[in-house]
PAZAPA-4460 file (N, C-alpha, C; in steps of 0.05 Angstrom, whole numbers, plus 32768, in hexadecimal, padded with zeros to 4 digits):
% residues 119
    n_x    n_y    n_z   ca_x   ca_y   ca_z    c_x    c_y    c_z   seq   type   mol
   80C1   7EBE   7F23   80A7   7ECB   7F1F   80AC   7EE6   7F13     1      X     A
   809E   7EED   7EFC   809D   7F07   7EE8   8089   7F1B   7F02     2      X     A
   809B   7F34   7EF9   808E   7F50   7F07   8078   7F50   7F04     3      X     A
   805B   7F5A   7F15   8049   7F5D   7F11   804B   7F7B   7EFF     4      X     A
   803B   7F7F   7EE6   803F   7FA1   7EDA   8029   7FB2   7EE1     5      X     A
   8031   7FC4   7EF3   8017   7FD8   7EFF   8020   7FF1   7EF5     6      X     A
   8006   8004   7F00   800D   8022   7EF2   801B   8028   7F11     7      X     A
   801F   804B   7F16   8037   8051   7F29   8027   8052   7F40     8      X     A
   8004   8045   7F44   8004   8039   7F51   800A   8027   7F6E     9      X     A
   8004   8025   7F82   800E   8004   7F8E   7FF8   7FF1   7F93    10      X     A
   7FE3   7FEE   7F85   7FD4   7FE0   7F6F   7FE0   7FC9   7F6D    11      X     A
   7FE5   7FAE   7F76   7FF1   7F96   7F6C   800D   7F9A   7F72    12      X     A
   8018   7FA5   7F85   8032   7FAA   7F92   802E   7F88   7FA9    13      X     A
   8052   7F7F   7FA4   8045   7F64   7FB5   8068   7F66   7FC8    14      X     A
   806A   7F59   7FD2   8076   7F5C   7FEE   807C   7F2F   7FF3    15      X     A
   8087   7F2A   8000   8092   7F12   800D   808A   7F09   802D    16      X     A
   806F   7EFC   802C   806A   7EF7   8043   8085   7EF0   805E    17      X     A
   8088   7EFB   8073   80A0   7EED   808A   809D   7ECC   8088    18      X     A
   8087   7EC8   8090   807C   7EA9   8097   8080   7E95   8083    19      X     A
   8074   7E98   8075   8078   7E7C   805D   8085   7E8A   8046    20      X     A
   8093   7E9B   8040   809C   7EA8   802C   808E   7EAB   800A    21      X     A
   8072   7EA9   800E   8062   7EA8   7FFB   805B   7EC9   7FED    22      X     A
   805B   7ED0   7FD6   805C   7EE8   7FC8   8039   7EF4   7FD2    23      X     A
   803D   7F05   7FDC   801B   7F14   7FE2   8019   7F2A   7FDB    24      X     A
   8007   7F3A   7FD7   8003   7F54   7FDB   8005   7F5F   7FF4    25      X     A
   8018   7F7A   7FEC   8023   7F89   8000   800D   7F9D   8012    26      X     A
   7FF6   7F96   8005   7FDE   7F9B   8015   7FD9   7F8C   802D    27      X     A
   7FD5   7F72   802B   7FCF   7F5B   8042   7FD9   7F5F   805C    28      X     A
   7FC9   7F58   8066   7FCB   7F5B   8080   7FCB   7F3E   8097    29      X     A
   7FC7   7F30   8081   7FC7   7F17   8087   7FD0   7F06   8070    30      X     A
   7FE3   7EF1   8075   7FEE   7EE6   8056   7FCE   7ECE   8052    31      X     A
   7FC7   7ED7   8039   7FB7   7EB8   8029   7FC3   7EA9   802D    32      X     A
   7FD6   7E9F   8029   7FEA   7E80   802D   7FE2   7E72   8051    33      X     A
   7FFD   7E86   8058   7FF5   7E76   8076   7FE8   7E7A   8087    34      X     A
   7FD7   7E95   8085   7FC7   7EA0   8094   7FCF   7EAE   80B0    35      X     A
   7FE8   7EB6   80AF   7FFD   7EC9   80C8   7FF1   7EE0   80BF    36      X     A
   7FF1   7EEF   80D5   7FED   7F0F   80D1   800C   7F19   80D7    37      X     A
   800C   7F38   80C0   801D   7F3D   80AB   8021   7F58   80C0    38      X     A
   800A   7F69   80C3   8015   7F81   80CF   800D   7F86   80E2    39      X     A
   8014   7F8E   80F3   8007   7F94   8111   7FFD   7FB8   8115    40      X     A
   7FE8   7FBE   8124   7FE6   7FE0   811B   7FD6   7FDF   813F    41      X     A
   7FEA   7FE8   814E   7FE1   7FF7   8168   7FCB   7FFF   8166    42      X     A
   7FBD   7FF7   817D   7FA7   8008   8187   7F8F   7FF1   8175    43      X     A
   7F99   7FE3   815E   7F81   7FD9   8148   7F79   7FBC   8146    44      X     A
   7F67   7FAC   8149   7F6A   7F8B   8141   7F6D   7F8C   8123    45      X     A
   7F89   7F76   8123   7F8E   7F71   8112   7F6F   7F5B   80F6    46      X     A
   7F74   7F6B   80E9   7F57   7F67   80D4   7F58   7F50   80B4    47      X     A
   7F50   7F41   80B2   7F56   7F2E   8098   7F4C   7F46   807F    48      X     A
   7F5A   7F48   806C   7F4F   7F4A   805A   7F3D   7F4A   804A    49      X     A
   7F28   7F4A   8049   7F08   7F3E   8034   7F0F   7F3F   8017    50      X     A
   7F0A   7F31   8009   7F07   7F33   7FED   7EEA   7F45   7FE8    51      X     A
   7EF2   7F57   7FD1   7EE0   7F68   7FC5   7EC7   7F54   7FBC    52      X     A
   7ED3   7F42   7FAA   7EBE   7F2E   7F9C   7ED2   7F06   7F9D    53      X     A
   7ECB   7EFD   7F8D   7EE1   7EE0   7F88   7EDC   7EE0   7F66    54      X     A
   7EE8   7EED   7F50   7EE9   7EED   7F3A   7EED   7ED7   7F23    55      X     A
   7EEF   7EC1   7F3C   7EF4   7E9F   7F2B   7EF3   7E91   7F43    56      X     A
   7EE6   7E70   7F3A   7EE6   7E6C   7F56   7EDF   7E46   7F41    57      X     A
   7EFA   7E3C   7F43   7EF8   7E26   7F3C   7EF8   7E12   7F4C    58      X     A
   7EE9   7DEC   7F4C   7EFB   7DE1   7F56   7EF1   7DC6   7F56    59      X     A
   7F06   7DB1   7F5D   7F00   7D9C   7F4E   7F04   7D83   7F5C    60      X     A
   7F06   7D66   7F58   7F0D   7D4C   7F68   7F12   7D3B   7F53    61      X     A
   7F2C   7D2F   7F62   7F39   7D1C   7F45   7F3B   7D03   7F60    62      X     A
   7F2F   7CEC   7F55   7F2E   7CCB   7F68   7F3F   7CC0   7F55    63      X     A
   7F53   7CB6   7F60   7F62   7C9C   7F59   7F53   7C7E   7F55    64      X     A
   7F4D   7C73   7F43   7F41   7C5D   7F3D   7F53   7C43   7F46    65      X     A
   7F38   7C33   7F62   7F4D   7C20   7F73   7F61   7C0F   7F67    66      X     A
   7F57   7C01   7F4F   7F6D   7BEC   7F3F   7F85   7BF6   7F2B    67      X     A
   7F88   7C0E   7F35   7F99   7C19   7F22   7FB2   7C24   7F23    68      X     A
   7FCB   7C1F   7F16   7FE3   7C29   7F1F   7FDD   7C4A   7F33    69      X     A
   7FFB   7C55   7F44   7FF6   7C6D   7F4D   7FF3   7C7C   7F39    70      X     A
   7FEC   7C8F   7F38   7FF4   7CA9   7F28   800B   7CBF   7F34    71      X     A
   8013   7CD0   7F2D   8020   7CE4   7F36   8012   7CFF   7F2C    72      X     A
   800F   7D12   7F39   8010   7D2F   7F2A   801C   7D45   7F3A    73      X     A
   8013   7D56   7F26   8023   7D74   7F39   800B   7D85   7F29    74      X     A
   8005   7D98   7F3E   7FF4   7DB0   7F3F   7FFF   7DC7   7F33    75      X     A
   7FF4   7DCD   7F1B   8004   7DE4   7F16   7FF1   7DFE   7F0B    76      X     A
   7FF7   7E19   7F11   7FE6   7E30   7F10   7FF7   7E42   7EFC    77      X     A
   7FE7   7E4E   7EF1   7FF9   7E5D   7EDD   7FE5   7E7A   7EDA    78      X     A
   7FEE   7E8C   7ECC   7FE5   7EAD   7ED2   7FEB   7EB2   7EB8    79      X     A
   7FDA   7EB9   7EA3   7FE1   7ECA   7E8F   7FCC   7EE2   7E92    80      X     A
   7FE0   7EFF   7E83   7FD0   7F1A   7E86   7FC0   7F15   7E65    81      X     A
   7FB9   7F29   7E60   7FAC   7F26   7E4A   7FAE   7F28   7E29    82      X     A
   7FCB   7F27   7E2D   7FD8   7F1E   7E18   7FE4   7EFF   7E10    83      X     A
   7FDD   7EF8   7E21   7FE0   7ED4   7E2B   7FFA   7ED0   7E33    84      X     A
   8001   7EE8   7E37   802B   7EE4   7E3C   801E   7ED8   7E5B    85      X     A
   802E   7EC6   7E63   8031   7EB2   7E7A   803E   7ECC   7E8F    86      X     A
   8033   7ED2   7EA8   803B   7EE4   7EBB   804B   7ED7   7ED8    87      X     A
   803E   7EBE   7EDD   8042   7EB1   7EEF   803A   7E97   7EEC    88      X     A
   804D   7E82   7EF1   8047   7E68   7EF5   8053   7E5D   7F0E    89      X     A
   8049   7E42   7F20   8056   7E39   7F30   8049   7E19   7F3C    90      X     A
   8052   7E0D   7F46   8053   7DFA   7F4A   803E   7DF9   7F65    91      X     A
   802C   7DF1   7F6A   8022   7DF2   7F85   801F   7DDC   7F91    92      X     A
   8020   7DC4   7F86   8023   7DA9   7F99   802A   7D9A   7F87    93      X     A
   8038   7D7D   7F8F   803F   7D65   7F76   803A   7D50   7F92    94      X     A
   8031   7D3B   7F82   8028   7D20   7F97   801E   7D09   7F8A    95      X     A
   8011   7CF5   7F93   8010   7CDD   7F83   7FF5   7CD2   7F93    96      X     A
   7FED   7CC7   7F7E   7FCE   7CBA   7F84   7FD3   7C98   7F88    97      X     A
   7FC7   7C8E   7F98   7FCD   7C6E   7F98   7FA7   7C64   7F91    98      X     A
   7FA5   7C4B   7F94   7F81   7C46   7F9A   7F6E   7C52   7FA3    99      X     A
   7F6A   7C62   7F9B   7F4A   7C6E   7FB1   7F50   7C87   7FC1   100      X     A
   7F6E   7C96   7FAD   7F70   7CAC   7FC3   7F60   7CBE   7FB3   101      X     A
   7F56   7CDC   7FC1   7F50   7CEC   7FB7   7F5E   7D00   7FBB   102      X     A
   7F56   7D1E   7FA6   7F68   7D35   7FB3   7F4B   7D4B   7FA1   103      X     A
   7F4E   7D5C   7FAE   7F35   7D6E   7FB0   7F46   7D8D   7FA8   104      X     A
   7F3F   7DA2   7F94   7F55   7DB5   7F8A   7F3E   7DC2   7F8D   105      X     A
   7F43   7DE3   7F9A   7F32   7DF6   7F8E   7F46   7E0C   7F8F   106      X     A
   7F3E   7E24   7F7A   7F50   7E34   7F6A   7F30   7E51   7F74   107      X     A
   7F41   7E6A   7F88   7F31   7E7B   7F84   7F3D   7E96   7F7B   108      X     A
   7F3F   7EA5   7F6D   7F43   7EC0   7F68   7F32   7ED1   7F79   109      X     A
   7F3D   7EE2   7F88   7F2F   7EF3   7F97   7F3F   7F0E   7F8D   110      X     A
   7F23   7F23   7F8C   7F31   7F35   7F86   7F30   7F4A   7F9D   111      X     A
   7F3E   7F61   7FA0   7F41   7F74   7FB9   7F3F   7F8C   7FAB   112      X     A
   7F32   7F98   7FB1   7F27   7FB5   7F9F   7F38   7FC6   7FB2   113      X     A
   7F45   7FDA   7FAD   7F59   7FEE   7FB8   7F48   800A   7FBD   114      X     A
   7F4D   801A   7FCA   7F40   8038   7FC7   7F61   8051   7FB7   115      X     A
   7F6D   803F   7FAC   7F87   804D   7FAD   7F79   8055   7F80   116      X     A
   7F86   806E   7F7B   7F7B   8072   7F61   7F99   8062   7F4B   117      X     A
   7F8E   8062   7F3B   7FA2   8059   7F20   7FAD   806B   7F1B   118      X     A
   7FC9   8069   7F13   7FD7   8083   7F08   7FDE   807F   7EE7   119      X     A
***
């Protein structure tokens, strides 16, 4: 996985969940992936995160048709900045469809608005 590029910032600074070893922001307090809480703070209940807004919010259902060989696929997510240079790609599931299975995908971008300024 390519560096996220921020200003000096910690704006999009990301960190390695303990639990499932999934890449997060070093903000979270709870990992998106497996949903463990990240930091503990005396005296405080530990708090989920809120998304500011959900800036994309796709999603979809693919049925396997009963008379028909399996299929196979793999899920794959990809990140380009706005130069279309590819930032992040990865693999998020591979599996196989037989008669009449289904599989249900939704894709959300959430964004987290910071109070921290840009440098």
């Amino acid at each position: 996985m390519l560096p996220v590029r921020t200003s000096n910032s910690t704006a999009g600074k990301t960190r390695v969940c303990p639990h499932c070893k999934a890449t997060i922001l070093e903000s979270a307090t709870v990992c998106p992936g497996c949903q463990h809480h990240l930091q503990f703070n005396p005296g405080q209940q530990a708090v989920r995160t809120v998304a500011s807004f959900t800036a994309l919010k796709v999603a979809g259902t693919v049925k396997h048709p009963q008379n028909e060989s399996p299929w196979e696929y793999s899920l794959v997510i990809s990140v380009r900045n706005e130069r279309g240079e590819e930032i992040n790609r990865q693999v998020i599931g591979v599996g196989a469809l037989q008669g009449g299975d289904e599989r249900t995908v939704s894709l959300n971008m959430e964004v987290f608005k910071t109070n921290k300024p840009m440098m």
